[in-house]
C-alpha positions in Angstrom: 0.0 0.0 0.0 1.3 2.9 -0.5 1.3 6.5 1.6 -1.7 8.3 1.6 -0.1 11.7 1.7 2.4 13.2 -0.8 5.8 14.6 -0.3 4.8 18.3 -0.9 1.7 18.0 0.3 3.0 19.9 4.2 0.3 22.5 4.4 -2.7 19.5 4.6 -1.9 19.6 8.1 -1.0 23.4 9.1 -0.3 21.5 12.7 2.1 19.6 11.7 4.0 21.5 9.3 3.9 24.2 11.9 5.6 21.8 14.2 7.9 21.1 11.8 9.1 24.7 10.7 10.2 25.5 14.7 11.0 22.5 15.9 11.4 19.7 13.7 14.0 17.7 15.7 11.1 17.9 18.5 8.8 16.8 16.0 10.9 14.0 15.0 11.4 12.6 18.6 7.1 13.1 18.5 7.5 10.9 16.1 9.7 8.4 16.9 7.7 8.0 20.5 4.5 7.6 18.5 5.8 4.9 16.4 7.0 2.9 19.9 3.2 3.3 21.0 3.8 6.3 23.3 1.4 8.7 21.4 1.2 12.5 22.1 4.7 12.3 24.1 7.7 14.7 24.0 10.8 12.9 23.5 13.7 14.7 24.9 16.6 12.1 24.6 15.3 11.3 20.5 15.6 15.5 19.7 18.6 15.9 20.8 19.7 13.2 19.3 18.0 14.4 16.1 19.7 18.1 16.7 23.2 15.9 16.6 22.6 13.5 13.9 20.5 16.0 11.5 20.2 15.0 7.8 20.1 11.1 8.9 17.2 11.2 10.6 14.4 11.7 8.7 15.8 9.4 6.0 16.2 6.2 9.1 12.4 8.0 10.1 10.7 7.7 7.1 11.8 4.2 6.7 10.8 3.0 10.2 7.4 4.9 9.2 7.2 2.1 5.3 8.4 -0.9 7.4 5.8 -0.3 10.3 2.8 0.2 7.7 4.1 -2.1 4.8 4.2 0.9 3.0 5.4 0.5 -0.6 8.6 2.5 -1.0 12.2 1.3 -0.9 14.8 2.7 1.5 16.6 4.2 -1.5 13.5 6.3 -2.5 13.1 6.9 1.8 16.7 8.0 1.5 16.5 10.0 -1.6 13.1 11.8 -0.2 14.3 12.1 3.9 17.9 13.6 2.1 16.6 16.0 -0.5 13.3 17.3 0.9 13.9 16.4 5.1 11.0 19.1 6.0 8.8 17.9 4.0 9.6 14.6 4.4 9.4 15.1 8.1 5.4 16.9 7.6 4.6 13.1 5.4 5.6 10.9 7.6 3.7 13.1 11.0 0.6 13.1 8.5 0.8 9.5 7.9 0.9 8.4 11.3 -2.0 10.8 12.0 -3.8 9.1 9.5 -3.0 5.9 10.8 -4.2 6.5 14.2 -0.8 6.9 15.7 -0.6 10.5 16.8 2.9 11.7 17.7 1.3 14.9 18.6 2.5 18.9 18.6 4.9 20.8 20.9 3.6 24.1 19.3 0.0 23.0 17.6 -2.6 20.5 18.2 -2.5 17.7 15.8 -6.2 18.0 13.8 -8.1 15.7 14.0 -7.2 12.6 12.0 -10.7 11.5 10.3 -10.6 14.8 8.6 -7.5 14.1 6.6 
């Protein structure tokens, strides 16, 4: 299957492409939480670590994000999109786990609401 939401597609979800613009290694730890089942949860240790290790984590992000949901797109193409757009690629991968009922959540919006995606 494949996402449901495109690459440039980061205003669909002003929350989360708000998120992304001021914080997106907080946004990225959101993330990461929300893909271990803690949903809605700040993850200090995972942004700092995403501060440090920068370009690399959206690419090893997006990919947890296709191998959790069987989603159908190869790490190269994760790479090549978490490399070349990480912003955006960072706004996909919060909408698709909204989508999917996994919120990672906001630090400076609420999330909206899922069913109206």
């Amino acid at each position: 299957m494949p996402y449901h939401h495109g690459t440039c597609g980061c205003f669909e979800d002003t929350s989360v492409c708000c998120d992304t613009i001021f914080c997106t290694c907080c946004q990225m730890g959101r993330q990461c939480s929300a893909l271990e089942g803690n949903a809605d949860t700040h993850n200090c240790g995972m942004c700092i670590v995403a501060m440090f290790v920068g370009g690399c984590f959206p690419m090893c992000l997006r990919c947890k994000v296709s191998d959790k949901f069987q989603l159908e797109e190869s790490c190269c193409a994760s790479f090549i999109c978490g490399l070349l757009f990480p912003a955006c690629s960072v706004c996909m991968t919060g909408r698709e786990l909204n989508f999917r009922g996994v919120n990672p959540g906001g630090c400076c919006c609420k999330p909206e609401d899922a069913k109206n995606m």
